[in-house]
N, C-alpha and C positions, 0 to 999 in steps of 0.2 A: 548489442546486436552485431555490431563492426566487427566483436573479435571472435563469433560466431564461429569455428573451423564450418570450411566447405564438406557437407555431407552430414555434418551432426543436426541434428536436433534439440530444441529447444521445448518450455512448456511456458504459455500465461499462463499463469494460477488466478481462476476469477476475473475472465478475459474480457465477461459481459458483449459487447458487439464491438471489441478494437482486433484486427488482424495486424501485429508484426512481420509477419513475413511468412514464405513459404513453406519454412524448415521451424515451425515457429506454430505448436501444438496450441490448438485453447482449450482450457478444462473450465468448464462452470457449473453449477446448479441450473441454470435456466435455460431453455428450448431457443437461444438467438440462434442467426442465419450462420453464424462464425466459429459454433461450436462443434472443437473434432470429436472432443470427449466430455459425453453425460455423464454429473453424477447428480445419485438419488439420495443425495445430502452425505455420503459417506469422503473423509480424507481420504480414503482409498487412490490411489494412481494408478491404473489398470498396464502398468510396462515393466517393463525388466527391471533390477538391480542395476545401478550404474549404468544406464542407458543413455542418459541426458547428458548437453554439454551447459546447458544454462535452463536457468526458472526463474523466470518475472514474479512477481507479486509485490503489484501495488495499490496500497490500501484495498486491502482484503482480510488481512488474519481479523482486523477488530469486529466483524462480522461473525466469527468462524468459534464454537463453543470451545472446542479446545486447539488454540494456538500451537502446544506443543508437540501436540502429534502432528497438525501439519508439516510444521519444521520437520518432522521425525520421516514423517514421508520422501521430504526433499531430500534429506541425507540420504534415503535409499535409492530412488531413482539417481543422481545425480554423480556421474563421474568421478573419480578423485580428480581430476583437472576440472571440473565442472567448475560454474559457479553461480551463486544467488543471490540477485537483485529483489531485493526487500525493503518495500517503502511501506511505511505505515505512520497514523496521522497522532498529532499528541492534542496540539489545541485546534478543535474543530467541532460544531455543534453535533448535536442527535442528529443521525443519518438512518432509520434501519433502511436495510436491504438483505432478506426481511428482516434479521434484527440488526442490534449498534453494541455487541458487549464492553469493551476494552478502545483504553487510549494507551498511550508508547510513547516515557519516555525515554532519556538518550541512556540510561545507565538500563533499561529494560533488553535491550538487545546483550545483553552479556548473560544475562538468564535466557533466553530462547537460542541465543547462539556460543554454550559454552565453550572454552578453550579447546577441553579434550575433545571434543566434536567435530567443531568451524577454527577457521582462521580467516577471524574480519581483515579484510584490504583494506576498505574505505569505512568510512562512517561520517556523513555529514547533514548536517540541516539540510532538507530538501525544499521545505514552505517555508520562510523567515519570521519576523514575529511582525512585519508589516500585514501580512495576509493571516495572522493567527487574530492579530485585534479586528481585521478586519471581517473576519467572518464572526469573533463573537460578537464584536459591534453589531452588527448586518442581523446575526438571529436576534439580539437584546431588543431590539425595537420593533423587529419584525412580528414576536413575539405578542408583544401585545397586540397588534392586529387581528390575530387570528378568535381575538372575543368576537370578530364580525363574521368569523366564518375561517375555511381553509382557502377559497381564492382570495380571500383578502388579503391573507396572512402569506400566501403566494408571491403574490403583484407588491404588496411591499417590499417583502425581499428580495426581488427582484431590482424594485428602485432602488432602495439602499446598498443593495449590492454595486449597482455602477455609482450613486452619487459619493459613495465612499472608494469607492476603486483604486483613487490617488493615493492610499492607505499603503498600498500593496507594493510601491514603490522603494517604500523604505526597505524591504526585501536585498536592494543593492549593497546595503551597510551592515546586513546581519552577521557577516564571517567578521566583523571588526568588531563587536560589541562583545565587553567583558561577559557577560548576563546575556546572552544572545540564548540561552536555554532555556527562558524563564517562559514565555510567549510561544515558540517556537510550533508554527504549525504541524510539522512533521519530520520527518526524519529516513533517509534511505541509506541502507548499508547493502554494500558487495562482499559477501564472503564465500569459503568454499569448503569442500566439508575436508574434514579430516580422517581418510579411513587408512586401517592398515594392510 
């Protein structure tokens, strides 16, 4: 957002209720108080070509039926000096919102972001694999709660979620770990597109 140029514009992709900033578009599916732009489930971007100076999206595509059109969208909106901030989650339980299709991992981003297209900047672990065990640990037991019910199965996860918390610490030693891909909650890359 810092390297934002003054006057450009930006889009969150799948903004739900977080506002970034002024110059800092939200696109979602749903009717929250934060949304500039409706869609009616379509990847559509309703802006110009090369309009954008940056596109969020995090953890959204594994929701989204076809992933590669979205990308295909961001290419079009999206500046040649643009760039795309793209997290998305590898180990992490069933979520829909409203559904859960796809997980991502680190060799996945070279298929959604090919060469001829993107030229990735960055590429790194974004969740480590302290918070990957920790949230399958956190659904694994929570899981069987829910034979008592959906707030059952709620309010455990919620316990397990902090009394495993300390889990998430080991997060600090991920970039050291040979195997640090194996767990790996998730993953954000900065690329930008390639056009001529």
């Amino acid at each position: 957002l810092g390297r934002l140029p003054e006057g450009r514009y930006g889009l969150n992709f799948g903004a739900g209720s977080v506002r970034f900033g002024k110059n800092i578009l939200n696109f979602d599916v749903g009717t929250h108080l934060v949304v500039d732009i409706l869609s009616a489930g379509s990847l559509e971007i309703p802006l110009q070509d090369s309009s954008l100076a940056l596109i969020i999206s995090q953890e959204v595509l594994e929701h989204v039926r076809q992933p590669h059109a979205a990308i295909a969208e961001f290419h079009r909106v999206l500046a040649h000096d643009g760039e795309l901030v793209l997290q998305l989650p590898f180990i992490i339980g069933y979520h829909p919102g409203p559904e859960d299709l796809w997980r991502f991992t680190k060799e996945s981003y070279d298929q959604l972001l090919p060469k001829n297209e993107w030229n990735i900047v960055e590429r790194r672990i974004s969740v480590g694999h302290g918070s990957g065990f920790h949230r399958i640990l956190t659904e694994f037991l929570a899981v069987h709660f829910s034979l008592f019910g959906q707030k059952t199965y709620r309010a455990a996860k919620g316990l397990f979620a902090v009394l495993f918390a300390p889990l998430i610490l080991c997060d600090f030693i991920t970039d050291i770990l040979p195997e640090k891909d194996r767990i790996a909650g998730g993953y954000i890359v900065v690329a930008r597109p390639v056009k001529s």
